[in-house]
C-alpha positions as CSV (number, residue, x, y, z in Angstrom):
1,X,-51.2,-154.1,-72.3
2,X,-49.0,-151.2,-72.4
3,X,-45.1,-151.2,-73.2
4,X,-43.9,-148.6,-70.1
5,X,-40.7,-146.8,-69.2
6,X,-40.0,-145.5,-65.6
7,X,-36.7,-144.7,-64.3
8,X,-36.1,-144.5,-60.8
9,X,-36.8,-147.6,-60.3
10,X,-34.0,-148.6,-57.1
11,X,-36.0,-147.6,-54.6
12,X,-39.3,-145.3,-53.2
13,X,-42.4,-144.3,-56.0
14,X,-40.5,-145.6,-59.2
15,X,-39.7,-149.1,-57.4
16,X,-43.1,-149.9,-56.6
17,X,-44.9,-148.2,-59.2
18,X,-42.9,-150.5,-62.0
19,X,-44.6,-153.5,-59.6
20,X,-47.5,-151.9,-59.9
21,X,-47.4,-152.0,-63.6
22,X,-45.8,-155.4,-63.9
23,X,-48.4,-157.3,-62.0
24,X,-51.5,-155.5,-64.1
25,X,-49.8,-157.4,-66.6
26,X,-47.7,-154.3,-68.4
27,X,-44.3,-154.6,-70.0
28,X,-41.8,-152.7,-67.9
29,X,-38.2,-151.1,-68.6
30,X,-37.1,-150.1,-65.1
31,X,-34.0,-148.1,-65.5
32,X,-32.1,-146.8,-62.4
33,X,-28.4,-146.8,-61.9
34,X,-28.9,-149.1,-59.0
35,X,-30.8,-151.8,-61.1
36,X,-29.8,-154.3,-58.4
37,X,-32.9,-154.1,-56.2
38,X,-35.6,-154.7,-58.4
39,X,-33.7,-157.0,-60.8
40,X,-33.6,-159.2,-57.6
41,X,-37.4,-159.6,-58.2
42,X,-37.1,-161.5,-61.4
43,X,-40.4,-160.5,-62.1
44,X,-41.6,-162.1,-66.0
45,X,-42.8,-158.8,-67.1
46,X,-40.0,-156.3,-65.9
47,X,-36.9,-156.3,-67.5
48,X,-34.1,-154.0,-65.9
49,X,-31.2,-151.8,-67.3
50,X,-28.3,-150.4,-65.3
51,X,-28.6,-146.7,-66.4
52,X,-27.6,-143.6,-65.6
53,X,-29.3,-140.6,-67.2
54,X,-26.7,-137.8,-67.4
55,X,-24.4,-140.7,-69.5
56,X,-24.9,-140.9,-73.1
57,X,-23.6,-144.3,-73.8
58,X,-27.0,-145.4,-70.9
59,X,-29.0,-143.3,-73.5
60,X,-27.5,-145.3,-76.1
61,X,-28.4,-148.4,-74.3
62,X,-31.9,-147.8,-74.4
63,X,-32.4,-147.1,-77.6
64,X,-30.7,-150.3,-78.8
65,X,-33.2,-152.5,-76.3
66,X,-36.2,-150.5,-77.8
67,X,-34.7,-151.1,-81.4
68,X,-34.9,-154.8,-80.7
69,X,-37.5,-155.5,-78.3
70,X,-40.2,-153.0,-78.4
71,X,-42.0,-151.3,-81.6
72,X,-43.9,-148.8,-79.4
73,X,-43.7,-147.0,-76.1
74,X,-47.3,-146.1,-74.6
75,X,-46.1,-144.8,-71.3
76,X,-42.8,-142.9,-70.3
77,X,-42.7,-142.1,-66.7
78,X,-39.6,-139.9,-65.7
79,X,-39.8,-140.1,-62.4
80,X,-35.5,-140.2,-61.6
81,X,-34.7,-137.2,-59.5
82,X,-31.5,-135.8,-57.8
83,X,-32.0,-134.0,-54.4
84,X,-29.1,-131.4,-53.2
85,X,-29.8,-129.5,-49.8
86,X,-27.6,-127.3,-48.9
87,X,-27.1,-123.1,-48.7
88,X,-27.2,-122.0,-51.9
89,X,-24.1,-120.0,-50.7
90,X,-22.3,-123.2,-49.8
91,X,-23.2,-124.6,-53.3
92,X,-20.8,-125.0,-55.7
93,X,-21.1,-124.9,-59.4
94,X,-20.5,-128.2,-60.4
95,X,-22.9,-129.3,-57.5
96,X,-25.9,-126.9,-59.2
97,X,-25.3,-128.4,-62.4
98,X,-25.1,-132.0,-61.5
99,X,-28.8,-131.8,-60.7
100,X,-29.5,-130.1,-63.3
101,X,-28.2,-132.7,-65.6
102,X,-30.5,-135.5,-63.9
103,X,-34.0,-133.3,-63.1
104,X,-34.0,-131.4,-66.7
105,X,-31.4,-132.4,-69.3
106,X,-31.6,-136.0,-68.5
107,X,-35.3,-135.9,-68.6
108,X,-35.3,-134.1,-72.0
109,X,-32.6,-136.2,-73.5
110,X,-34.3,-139.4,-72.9
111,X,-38.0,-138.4,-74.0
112,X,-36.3,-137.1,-76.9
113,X,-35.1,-140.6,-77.7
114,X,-38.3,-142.3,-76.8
115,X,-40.6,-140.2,-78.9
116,X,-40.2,-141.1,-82.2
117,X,-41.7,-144.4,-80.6
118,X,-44.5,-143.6,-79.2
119,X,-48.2,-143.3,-81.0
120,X,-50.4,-140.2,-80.9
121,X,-52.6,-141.8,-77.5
122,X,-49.3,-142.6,-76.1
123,X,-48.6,-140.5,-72.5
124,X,-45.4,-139.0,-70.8
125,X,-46.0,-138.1,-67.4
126,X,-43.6,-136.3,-65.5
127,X,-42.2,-136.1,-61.8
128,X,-41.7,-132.8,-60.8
129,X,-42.4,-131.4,-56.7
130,X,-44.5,-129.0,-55.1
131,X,-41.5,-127.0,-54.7
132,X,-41.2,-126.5,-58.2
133,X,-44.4,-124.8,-58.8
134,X,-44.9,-120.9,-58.7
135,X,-46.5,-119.4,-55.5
136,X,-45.8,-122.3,-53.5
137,X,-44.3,-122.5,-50.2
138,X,-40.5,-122.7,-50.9
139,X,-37.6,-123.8,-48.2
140,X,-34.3,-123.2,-47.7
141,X,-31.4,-125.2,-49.0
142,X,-33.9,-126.5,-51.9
143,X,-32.7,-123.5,-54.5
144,X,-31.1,-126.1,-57.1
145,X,-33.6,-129.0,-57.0
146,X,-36.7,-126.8,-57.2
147,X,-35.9,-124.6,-59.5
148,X,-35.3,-127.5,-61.6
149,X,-38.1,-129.2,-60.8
150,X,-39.7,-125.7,-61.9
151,X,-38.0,-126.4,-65.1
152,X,-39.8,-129.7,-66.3
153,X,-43.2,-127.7,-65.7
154,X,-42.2,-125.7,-68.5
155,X,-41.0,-128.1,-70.7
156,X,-44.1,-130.3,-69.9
157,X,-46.5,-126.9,-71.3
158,X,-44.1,-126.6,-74.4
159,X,-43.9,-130.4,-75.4
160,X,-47.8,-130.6,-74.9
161,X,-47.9,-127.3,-77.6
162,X,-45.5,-128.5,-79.9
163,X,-47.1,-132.4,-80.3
164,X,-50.5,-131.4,-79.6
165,X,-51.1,-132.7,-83.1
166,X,-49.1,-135.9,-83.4
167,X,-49.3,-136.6,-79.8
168,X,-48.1,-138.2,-77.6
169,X,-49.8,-136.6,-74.7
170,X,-47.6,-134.7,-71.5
171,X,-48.5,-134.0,-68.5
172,X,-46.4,-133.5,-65.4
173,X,-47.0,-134.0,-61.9
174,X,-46.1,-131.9,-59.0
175,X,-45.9,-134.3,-55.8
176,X,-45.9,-133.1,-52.2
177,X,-44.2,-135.4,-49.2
178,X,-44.6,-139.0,-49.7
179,X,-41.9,-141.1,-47.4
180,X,-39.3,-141.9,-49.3
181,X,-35.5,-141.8,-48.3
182,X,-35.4,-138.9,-50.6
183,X,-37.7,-136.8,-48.3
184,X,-35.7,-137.9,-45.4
185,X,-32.7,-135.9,-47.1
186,X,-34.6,-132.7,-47.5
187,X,-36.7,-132.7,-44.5
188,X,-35.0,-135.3,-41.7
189,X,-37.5,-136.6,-39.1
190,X,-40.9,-135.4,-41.0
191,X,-43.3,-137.9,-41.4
192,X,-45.1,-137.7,-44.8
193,X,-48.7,-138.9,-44.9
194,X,-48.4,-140.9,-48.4
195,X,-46.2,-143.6,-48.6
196,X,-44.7,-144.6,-51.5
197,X,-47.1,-147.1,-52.9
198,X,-49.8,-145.0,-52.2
199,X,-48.6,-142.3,-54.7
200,X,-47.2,-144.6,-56.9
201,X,-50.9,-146.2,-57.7
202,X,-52.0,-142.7,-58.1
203,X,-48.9,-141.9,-60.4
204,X,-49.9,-145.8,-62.6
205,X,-53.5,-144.7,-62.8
206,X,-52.8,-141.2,-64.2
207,X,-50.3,-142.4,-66.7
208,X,-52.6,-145.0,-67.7
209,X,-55.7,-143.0,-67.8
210,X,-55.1,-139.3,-67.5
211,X,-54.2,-138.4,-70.8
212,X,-57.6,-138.8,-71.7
213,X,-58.9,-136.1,-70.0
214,X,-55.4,-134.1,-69.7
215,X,-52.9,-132.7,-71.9
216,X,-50.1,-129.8,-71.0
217,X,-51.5,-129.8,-67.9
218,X,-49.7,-129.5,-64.0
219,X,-51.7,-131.2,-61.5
220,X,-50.6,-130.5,-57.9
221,X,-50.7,-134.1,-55.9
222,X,-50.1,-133.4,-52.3
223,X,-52.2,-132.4,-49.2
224,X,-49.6,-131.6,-47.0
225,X,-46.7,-129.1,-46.4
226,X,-44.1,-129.6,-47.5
């Protein structure tokens, strides 16, 4: 059984996929900075941090549970995101950066902290959006949140390169509309044709199975537009 990470885990994909992995019989750190939701679950094989990814002394909480609870981490799923849509005109700096801080500093910050723990078949998979990726339809308001979700493509193609021979393995997925309350922010009133635990099995499958096959590698999950 696997020893997983996933943060996002108050509500949508990272709330049911930590489910998911719990009742497969997986250890799960579900870390969101609403941890009340799924700690009313009191599920035996999910234990749940209050945590905030853009605060350091959350970082620092982590790594002390890892220090005395788990020797390895097989999975790391950042799946935490921060949506802004508004007019990139309208936008002010400090709103620009803020997601920023969650979508790509965040997301480096903790793998940095996590990778010293995980073996060479271990797998970090992460979230990014079909907005992110280059060539792709694009909407307005959307400037800030996916050009940082363009950001953790790179990083994904760099920290496959620069571990490809100690591992772990990184791949990052780009997800189209799933309904979430996250989607309802960006596109009010459109009804997605995946639900939430139907990409959230997908995501659990891949980050269980597709680094065998995978490695640096951007895989588009969506069949709809947006």
């Amino acid at each position: 059984m696997a020893n997983v990470i996933i943060t996002g885990t108050s509500r949508g994909i990272g709330f049911e996929m930590a489910q998911l992995f719990a009742n497969e019989g997986h250890r799960v750190l579900a870390l969101s900075r609403n941890a009340l939701t799924i700690a009313r679950l009191k599920h035996e094989n999910i234990d749940v941090l209050s945590f905030d990814i853009t605060k350091k002394k959350d970082l620092d909480l982590v790594e002390d549970y890892l220090n005395a609870n788990w020797k390895t981490v097989d999975i790391l799923v950042n799946n935490a995101g921060k949506l802004l849509n508004k007019p990139f005109l309208e936008t002010g700096a400090n709103e620009f950066e803020a997601v920023y801080q969650v979508n790509v500093f965040g997301v480096a910050h903790l793998t940095k902290l996590v990778l010293p723990k995980m073996p060479k078949n271990g797998h970090v998979v992460t979230i990014s959006s079909m907005g992110g990726v280059q060539g792709s339809m694009k909407f307005p308001g959307l400037s800030a949140y996916s050009s940082s979700k363009g950001a953790v493509i790179t990083l994904t193609e760099l920290w496959a390169e620069e571990f490809k021979e100690t591992g772990p393995s990184f791949n990052v997925l780009a997800l189209g509309a799933v309904q979430t309350e996250m989607l309802e922010e960006a596109f009010p009133g459109y009804k997605a044709p995946v639900t939430a635990l139907d990409m959230a099995q997908y995501i659990k499958d891949f980050a269980l199975h597709g680094h065998k096959m995978y490695n640096g590698k951007l895989l588009q999950v969506s069949n709809s537009t947006p």
